[in-house]
N, C-alpha and C positions, 0 to 999 in steps of 0.2 A: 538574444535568446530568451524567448518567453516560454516559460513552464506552465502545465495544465494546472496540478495542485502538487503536495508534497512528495505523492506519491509519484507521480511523475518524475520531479527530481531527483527521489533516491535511484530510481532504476538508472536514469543517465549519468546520474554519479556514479553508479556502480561500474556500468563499463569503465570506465575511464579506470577505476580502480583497482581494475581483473589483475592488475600483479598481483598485488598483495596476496591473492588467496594461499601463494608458499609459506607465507608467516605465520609465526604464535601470533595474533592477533586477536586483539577485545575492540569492536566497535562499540564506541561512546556517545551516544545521544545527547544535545546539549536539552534539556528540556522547555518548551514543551515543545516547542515548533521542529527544535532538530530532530523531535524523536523518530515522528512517520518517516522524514527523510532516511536518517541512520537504519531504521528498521529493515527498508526494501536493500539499501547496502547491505549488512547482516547477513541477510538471506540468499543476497547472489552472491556472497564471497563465502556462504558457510562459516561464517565467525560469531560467535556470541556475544549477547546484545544484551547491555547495561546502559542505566543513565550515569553522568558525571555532574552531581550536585555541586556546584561551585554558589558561594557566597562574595559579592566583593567587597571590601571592606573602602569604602568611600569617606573622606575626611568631616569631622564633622559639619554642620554649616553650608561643606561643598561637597555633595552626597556626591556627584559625578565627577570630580577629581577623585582617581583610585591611588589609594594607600597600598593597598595590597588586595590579599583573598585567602579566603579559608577552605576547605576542602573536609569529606570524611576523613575518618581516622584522625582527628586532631591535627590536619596540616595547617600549616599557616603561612602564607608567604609575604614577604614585607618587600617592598621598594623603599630600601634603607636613607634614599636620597629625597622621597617627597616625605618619608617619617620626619628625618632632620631639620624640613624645611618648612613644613606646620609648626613642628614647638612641640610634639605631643611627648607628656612623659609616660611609662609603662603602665600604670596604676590607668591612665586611659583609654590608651591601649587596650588593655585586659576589660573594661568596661564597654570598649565598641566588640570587641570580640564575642565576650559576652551572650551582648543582643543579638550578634549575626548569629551566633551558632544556633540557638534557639531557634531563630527564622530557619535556618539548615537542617537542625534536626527534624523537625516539622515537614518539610518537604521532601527531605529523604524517608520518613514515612510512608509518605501521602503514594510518594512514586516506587518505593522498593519493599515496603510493609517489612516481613518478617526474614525478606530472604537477605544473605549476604552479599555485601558486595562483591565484582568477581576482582578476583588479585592482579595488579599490573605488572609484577615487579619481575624483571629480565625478557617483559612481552611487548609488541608493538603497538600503542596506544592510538585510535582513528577515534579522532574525535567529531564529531560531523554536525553540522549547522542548518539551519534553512535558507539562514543568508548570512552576510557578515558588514554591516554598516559599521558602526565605530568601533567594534571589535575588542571591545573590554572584556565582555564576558568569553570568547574566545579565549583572551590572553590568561586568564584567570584560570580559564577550564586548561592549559597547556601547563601552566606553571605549576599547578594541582596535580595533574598527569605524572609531571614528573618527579616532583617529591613524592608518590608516592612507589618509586621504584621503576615507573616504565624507562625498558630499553631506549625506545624510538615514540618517539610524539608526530601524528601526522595529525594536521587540519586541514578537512574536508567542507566544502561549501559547493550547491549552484551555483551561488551567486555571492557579489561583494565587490567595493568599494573597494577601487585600485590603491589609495594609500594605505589603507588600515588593513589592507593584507601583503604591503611592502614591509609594516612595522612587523605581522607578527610572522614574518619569516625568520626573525630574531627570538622567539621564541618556540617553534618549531621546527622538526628538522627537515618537515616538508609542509607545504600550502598546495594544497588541489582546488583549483576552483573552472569552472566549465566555462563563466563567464564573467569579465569585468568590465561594465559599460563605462564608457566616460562620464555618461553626464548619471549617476548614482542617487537618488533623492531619499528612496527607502526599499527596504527588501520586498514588500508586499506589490511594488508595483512591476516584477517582474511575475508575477504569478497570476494566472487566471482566477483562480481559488486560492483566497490566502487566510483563510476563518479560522480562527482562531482554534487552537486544540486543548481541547477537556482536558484535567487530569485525567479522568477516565482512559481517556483515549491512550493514553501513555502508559495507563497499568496493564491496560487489556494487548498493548502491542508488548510488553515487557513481559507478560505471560504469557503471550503464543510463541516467544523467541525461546522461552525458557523450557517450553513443551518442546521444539523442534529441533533445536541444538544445546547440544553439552557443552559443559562448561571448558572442555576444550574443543579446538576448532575442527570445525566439519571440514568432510573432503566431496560434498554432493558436484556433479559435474555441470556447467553451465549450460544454459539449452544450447540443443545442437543448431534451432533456428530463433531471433527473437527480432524480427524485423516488422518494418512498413512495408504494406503493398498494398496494392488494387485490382479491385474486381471486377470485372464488366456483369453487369447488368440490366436488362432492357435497354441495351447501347448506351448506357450512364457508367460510368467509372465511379465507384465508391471506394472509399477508404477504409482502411481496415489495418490491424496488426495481430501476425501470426505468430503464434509463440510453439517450440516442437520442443520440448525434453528431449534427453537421449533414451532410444527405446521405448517410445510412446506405447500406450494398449489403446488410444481411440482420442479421439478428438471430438470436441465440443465447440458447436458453432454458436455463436451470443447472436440473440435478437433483442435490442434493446427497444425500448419503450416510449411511449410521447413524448416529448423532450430532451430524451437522453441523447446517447452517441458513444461512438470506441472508447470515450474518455471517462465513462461514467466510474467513479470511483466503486460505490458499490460493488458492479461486475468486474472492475478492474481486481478489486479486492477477492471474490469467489474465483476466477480468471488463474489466480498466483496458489490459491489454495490447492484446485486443481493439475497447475504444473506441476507441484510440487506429489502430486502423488501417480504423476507418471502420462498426463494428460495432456495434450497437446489441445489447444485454445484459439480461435479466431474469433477476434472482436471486428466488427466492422457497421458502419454508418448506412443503416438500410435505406435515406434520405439523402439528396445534396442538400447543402446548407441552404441554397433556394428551394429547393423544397419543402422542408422543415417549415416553413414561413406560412405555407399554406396547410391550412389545419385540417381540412377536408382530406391531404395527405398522408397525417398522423395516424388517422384513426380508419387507412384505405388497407384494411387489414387483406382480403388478396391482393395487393400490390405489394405487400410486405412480404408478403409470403410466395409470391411469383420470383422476387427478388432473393430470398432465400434460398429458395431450390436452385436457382441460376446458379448462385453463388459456390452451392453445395454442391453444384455438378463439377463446377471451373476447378475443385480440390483435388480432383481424381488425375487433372493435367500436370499436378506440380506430382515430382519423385518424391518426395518426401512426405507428403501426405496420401497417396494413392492407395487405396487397400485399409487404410485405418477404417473401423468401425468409427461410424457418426454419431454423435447426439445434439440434441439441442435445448439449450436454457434460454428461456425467453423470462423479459422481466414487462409487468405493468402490459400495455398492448402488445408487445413484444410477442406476449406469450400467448396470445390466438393465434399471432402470426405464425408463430414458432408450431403450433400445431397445427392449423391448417395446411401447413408444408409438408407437416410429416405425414399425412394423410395424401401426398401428392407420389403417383408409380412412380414416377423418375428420379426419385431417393430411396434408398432405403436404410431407415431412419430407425435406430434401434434401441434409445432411450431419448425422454422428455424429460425434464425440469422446469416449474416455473415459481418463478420468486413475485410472492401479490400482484402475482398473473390477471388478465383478463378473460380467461380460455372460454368466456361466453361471446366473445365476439365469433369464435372458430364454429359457434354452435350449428352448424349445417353441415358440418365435415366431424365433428367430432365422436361420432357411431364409427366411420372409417378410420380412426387412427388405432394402428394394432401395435404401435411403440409404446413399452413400460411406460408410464409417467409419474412423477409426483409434482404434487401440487402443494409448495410450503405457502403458508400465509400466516400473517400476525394474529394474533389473538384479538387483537382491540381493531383490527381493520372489519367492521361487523360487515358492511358492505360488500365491499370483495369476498370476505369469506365467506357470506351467503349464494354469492355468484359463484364460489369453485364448488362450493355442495352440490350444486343443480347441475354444474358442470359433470364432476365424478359419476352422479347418478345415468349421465347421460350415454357416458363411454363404456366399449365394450371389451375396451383391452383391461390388464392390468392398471389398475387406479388407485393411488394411493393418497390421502391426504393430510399432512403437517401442521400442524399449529403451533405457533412459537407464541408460549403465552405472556401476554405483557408487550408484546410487540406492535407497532404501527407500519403503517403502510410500506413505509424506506428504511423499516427495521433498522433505525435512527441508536436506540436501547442499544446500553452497553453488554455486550457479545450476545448481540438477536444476530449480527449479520453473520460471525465467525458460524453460527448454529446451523443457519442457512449454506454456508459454504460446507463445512460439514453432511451435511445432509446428502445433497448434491456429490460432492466426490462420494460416497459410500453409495448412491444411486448409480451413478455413472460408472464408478467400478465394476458392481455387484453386474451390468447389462453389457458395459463394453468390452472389458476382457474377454482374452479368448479362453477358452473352460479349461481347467487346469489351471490357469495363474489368479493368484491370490487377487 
């Protein structure tokens, strides 16, 4: 089983772990890697989302032999049998402690600033990984878990290392893991994308979790559809994944951009923003992977856009999307594609978005398009956002344009992209609803 990036994996973790949503439950993020994973779990079970700062306390000399682990709140857990079998006496003890907590305070900081931590005690602790090779710091973050009162300790992983999640079944009262290869070398090589994650990245997912769910657990309903499928176009079969909330008000079709594809984290990331406020989302590969190759392709903006309409018609055959009002988010070329489409009769197309859009490629269609649009772009992308100026000026529908200041092109800047997604659900609400709902 190979995963796209993090985020990829938290969502397939999460089916697997659709029981749990009847429990008092706290998903715990191992930091930094488990956190994006933990995150998209959180959100499909409705549970609230903390990290679990564990420290291990490693002998001296032999830092990777673990003594034990410390935890917030002053936990401390000891392996009383490698204590006795070092020689350490207490007064040492108390001095490796010490230094660890220090490192501990520090980074419970850096990851939780001023908020508290959420309480375990009589609730189901999911603690979750990105992967689990030697599974020290797992056993640590379990043993932590449970001194500090949790009921029920679960470890949750992608992936890992069929011994070292035989041992910590002895430390938890469950092990969830999607896969375990025989031949295990390191967790990064089951991942397409395995890049490393910012702090940053871990405050800003810890503060969107803390906007969305209370500190006790949510009951939001799972999509009614959240599958893979295919789309015929120009007699090419494309790939694509449909996501339907229950009680959708409209759907948003993605046209991604030169090099991207369904898996672009980015759109994947505005994609969840938007389920989440009642929007139903198709991402799909406007290119085959051979085609992609040829660049003359990339940038064959009506082909993209012939491809989209097709696409956009095939929606009306499925029950479950039939009758929703359309829109479309188009990113980088995407997003001429995205509008010369909607300028096409055989849709009709009732809100635009595009994120450091190209919308000067569409410029021979773009007088025809009568769909809402806005046009976000970074502040520091000077190029492009001289191109959507000339663009705006040229449309005769409602046009609106966005500047996220401090921004670059892939709105890379810590929460430029949450802004962007932001934006976008309040666009697409504000056009797709039917009049009367909020």
């Amino acid at each position: 089983m190979l995963f796209d990036d993090r985020t990829d994996a938290g969502r397939r973790l999460a089916r697997r772990l659709g029981a749990l949503r009847a429990e008092d439950l706290v998903v715990l993020g191992l930091p930094r890697g488990g956190v994006p994973v933990a995150s998209e779990v959180a959100r499909a079970l409705g549970a609230p989302l903390d990290v679990i700062v564990v420290r291990k306390l490693g002998v001296p000399y032999q830092p990777e032999y673990a003594l034990g682990a410390i935890g917030e709140g002053d936990v401390l857990v000891l392996n009383d049998e490698v204590w006795r079998r070092v020689g350490m006496d207490t007064e040492e003890l108390a001095e490796l402690e010490r230094a660890e907590r220090a490192e501990l305070s520090r980074r419970v900081e850096t990851f939780r600033g001023e908020h508290e931590r959420i309480p375990l005690a009589g609730r189901t602790a999911l603690i979750v990984d990105d992967g689990v090779a030697t599974g020290a710091t797992a056993r640590a973050a379990c043993q932590v878990a449970r001194a500090q009162g949790a009921r029920r300790v679960i470890l949750a992983a992608p992936v890992g290392a069929r011994e070292s999640l035989r041992a910590l079944r002895r430390d938890a009262d469950e092990v969830v893991c999607l896969s375990e290869p025989a031949r295990f070398m390191a967790v990064g090589q089951w991942y397409r994308d395995f890049r490393q994650t910012p702090d940053s990245k871990v405050t800003e997912l810890l503060d969107r979790a803390r906007r969305r769910v209370p500190a006790s657990a949510a009951t939001d309903d799972p999509p009614l559809v959240d599958e893979d499928v295919h789309a015929l176009a120009d007699q090419v079969p494309l790939a694509g994944h449909l996501t339907i909330p229950e009680h959708p008000v409209g759907i948003v079709v993605f046209a991604h951009g030169s090099g991207s594809s369904r898996h672009s984290p980015r759109n994947r990331h505005v994609a969840a923003e938007l389920n989440e406020a009642g929007l139903a989302t198709f991402l799909f590969d406007l290119l085959t992977s051979q085609e992609e190759l040829v660049r003359s392709s990339v940038f064959d903006v009506e082909l993209l856009a012939r491809r989209l309409v097709e696409v956009t018609v095939s929606l009306r055959s499925r029950y479950d999307a039939a009758g929703l009002p359309v829109g479309y988010f188009g990113a980088s070329t995407g997003a001429g594609a995205a509008l010369w489409a909607a300028a096409d009769p055989r849709v009709d197309v009732r809100a635009v978005v595009s994120r450091g859009g190209r919308p000067d490629l569409a410029e021979p269609r773009l007088a025809l398009v009568d769909a809402p649009t806005l046009l976000i772009v970074g502040g520091r992308d000077e190029r492009v956002l001289d191109l959507n100026r000339r663009a705006q000026a040229a449309m005769r529908a409602d046009c609106e344009l966005a500047v996220i200041p401090d921004a670059t092109h892939l709105f890379e800047e810590p929460g430029a992209l949450d802004q962007v997604a932001d934006l976008a659900r309040d666009w697409f609400l504000e056009h797709l609803a039917p009049l009367g709902e909020p």
